[in-house]
C-alpha positions as CSV (number, residue, x, y, z in Angstrom):
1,X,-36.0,-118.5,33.6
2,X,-35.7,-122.7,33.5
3,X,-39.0,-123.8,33.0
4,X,-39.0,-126.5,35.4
5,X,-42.3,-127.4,34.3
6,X,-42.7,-127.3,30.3
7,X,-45.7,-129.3,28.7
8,X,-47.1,-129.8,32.4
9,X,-51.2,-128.8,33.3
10,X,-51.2,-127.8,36.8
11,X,-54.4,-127.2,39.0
12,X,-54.6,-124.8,41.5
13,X,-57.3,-124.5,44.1
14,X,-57.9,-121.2,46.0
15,X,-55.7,-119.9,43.2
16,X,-57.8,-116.0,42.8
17,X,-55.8,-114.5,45.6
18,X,-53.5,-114.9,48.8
19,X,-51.2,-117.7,48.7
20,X,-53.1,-119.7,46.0
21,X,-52.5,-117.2,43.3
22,X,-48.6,-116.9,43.8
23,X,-48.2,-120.2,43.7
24,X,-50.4,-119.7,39.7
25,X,-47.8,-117.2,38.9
26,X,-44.6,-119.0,40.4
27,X,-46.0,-122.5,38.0
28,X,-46.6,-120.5,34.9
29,X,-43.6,-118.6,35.0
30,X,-41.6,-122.2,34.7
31,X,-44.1,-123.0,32.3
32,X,-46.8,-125.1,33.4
33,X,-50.1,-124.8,31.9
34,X,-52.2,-123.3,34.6
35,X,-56.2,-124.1,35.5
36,X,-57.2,-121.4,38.1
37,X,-59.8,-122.8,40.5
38,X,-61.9,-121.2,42.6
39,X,-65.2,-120.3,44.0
40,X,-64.3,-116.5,43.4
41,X,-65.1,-116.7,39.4
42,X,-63.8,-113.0,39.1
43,X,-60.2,-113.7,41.3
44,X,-60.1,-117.0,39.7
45,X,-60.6,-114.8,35.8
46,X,-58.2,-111.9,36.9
47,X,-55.6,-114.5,38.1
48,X,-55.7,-116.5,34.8
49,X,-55.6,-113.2,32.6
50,X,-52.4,-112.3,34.6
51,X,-50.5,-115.0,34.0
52,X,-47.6,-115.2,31.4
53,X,-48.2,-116.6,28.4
54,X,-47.2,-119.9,27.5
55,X,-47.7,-121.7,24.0
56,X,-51.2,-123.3,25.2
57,X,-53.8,-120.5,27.1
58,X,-53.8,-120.6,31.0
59,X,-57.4,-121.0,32.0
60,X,-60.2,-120.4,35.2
61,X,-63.0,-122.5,36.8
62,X,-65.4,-122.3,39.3
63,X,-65.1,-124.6,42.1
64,X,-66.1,-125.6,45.3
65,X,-64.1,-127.5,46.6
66,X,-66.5,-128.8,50.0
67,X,-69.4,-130.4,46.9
68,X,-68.3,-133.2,45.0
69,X,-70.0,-132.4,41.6
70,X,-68.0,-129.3,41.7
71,X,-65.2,-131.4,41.9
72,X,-66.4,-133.4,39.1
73,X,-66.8,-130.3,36.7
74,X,-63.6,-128.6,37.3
75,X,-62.1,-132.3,36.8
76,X,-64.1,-132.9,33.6
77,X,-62.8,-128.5,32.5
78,X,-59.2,-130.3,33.0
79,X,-60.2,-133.1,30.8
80,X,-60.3,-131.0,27.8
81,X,-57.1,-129.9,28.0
82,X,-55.1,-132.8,29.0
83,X,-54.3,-134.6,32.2
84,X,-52.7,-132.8,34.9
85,X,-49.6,-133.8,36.5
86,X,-49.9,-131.2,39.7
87,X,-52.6,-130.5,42.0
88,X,-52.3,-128.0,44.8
89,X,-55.2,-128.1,47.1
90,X,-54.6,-124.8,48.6
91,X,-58.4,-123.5,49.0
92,X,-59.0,-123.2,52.9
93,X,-61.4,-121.1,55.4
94,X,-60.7,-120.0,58.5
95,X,-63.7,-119.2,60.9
96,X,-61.8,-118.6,64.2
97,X,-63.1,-119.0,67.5
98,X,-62.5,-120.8,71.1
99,X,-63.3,-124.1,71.6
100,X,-66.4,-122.7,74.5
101,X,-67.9,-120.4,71.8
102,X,-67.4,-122.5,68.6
103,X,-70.9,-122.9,66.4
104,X,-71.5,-126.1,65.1
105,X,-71.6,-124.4,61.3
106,X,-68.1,-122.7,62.2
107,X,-66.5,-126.3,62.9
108,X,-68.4,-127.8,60.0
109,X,-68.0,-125.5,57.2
110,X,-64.0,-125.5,57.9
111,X,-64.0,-129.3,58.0
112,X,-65.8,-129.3,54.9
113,X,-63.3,-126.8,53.0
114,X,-60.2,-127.6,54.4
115,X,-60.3,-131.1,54.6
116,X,-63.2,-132.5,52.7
117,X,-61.8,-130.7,50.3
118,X,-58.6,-132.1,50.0
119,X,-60.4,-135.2,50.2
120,X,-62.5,-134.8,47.1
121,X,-59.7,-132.9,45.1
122,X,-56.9,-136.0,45.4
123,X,-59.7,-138.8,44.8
124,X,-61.0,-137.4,41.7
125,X,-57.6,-136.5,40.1
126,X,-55.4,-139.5,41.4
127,X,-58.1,-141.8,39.8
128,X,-57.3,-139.3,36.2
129,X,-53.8,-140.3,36.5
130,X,-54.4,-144.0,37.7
131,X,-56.9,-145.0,34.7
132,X,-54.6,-143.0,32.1
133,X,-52.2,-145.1,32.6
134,X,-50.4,-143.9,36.0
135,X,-49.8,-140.9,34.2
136,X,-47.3,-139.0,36.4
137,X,-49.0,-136.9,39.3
138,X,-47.8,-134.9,41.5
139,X,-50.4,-133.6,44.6
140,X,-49.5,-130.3,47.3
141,X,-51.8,-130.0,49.5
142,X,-51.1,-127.0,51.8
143,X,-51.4,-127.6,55.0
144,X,-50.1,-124.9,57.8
145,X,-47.4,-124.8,60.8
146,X,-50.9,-124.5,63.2
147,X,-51.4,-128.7,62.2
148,X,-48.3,-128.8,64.2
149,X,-48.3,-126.5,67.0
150,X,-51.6,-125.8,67.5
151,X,-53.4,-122.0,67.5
152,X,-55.5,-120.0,69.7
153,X,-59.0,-119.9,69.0
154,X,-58.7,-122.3,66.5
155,X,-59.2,-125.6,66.8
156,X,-61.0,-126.2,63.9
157,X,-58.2,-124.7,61.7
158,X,-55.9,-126.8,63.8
159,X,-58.0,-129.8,63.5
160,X,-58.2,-129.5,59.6
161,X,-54.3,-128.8,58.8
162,X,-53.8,-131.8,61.1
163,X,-55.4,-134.1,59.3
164,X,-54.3,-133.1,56.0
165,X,-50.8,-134.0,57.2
166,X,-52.3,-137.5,58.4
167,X,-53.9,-137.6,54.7
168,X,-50.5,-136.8,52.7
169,X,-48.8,-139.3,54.4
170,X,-50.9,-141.8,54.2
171,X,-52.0,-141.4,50.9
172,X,-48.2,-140.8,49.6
173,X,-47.9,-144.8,51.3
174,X,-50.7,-145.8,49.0
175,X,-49.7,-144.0,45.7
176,X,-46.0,-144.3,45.5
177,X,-45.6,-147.5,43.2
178,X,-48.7,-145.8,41.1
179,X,-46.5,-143.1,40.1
180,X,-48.4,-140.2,42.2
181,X,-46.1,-138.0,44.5
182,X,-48.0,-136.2,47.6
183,X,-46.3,-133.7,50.0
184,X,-47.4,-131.1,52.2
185,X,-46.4,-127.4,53.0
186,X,-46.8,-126.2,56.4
187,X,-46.7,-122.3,56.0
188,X,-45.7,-120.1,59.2
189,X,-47.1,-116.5,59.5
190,X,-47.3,-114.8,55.8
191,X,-48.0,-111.7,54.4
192,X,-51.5,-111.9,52.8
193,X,-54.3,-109.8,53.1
194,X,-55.2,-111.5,56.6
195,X,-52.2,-110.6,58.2
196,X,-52.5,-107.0,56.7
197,X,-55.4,-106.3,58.9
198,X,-53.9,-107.4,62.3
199,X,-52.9,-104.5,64.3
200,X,-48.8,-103.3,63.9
201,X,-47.7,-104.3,67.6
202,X,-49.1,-107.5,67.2
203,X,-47.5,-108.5,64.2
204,X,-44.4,-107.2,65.6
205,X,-44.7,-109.3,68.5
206,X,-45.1,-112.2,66.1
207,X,-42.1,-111.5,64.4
208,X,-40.2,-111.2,68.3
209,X,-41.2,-115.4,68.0
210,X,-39.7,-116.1,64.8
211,X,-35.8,-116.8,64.6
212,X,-35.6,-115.3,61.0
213,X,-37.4,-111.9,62.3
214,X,-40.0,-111.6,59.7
215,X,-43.4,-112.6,58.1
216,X,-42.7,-115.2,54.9
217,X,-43.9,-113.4,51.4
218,X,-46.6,-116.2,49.7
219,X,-43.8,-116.2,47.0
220,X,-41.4,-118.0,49.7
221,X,-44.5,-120.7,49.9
222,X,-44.7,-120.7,46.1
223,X,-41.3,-121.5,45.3
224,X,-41.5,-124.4,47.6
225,X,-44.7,-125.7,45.9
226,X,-42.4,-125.3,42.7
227,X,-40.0,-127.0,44.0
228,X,-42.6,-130.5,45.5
229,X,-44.2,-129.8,41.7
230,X,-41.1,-130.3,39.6
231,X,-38.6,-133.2,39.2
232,X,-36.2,-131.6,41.6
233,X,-38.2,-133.6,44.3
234,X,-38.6,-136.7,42.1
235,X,-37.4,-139.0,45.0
236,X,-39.6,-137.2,47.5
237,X,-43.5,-138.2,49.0
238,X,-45.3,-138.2,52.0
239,X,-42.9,-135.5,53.1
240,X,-44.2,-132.3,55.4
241,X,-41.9,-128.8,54.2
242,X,-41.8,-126.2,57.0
243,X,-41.6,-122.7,55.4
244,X,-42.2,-120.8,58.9
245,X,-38.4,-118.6,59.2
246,X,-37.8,-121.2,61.9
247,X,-40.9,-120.1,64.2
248,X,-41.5,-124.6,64.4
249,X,-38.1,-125.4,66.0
């Protein structure tokens, strides 16, 4: 296998399970240098231990993603390793309810995950790359097809994957001549351990809606975060990749 990403560190949030952790195992296996982070210490550990070997040891940290001194340690745990050159901010929440019924703690804890987070993620390691140098950085953030379309009973989830589109963008604008890269992945309906759950006819009925037939495997999402992570997209920022079967068109 090429290894797309030889001699790179690459930080992953939400990185113990689900999504996160296929995108971990799709970066090692091209060779980055992975730093699984996550508030799950024992995911985050068993993801780590998992992944193939490369000549410098894969590691784990604790992080949440929503407190900004969290941030700061995972940030200064990077620091002793090197400086990283990819950051997926893939950690996210979903607390799903309508708009009538929706807490105030359901609509603030989400905001705080899914988009704080992003927030504090990008600041703390864009301002790594920028004082070493504009060392060369490349951000995902992973956003979802429901930023697009909207979602039932979720318009917190909506609200969040929303505005991390508006954040790639906008921070792509400010970051381009600085040598930082930022995209977004809009995932449609996957196979994780969510989806699992849901009831056979209704995930068939999904399925009826999406022109390809099927759920996406979180390997289909990883190899597109491979592909925004490596040099294969050095010529591409503030762009938003639909990996839904076609459900968006």
């Amino acid at each position: 296998m090429s290894a797309l990403l030889a001699g790179r560190i690459a930080v992953v949030t939400g990185g113990g399970a689900g999504i996160g952790k296929s995108i971990c195992q799709t970066l090692a296996n091209h060779g980055a240098r992975v730093v699984v982070a996550d508030w799950n210490v024992d995911t985050a550990a068993a993801t780590a231990k998992d992944l193939p070997s490369t000549s410098a040891k894969h590691s784990s940290c604790f992080v949440d993603v929503a407190d900004v001194d969290s941030v700061q340690k995972l940030r200064d745990h990077v620091k002793t390793i090197g400086t990283s050159s990819i950051l997926v901010n893939c950690a996210g929440v979903t607390r799903d309810s309508t708009l009538v019924k929706m807490t105030q703690d359901n609509w603030d804890s989400v905001i705080k995950v899914n988009l704080n987070g992003v927030f504090h993620l990008s600041q703390a390691f864009v301002r790594e790359s920028v004082e070493n140098n504009n060392h060369p950085l490349s951000i995902i953030n992973v956003s979802s097809i429901v930023g697009k379309m909207g979602n039932f009973g979720q318009t917190n989830y909506a609200a969040t994957k929303a505005g991390v589109i508006g954040f790639t963008k906008s921070a792509a604008k400010e970051l381009a001549k600085k040598n930082v890269r930022v995209n977004a992945v809009l995932p449609g309906f996957i196979k994780t351990a969510m989806t699992e759950k849901m009831p056979p006819n209704v995930l068939a009925e999904i399925c009826k809606g999406i022109p390809m037939g099927r759920m996406g495997e979180p390997e289909e999402i990883a190899n597109s975060v491979l592909y925004l992570a490596s040099d294969l997209s050095s010529y591409v920022t503030g762009a938003t990749l639909e990996v839904t079967g076609g459900f968006s068109m």
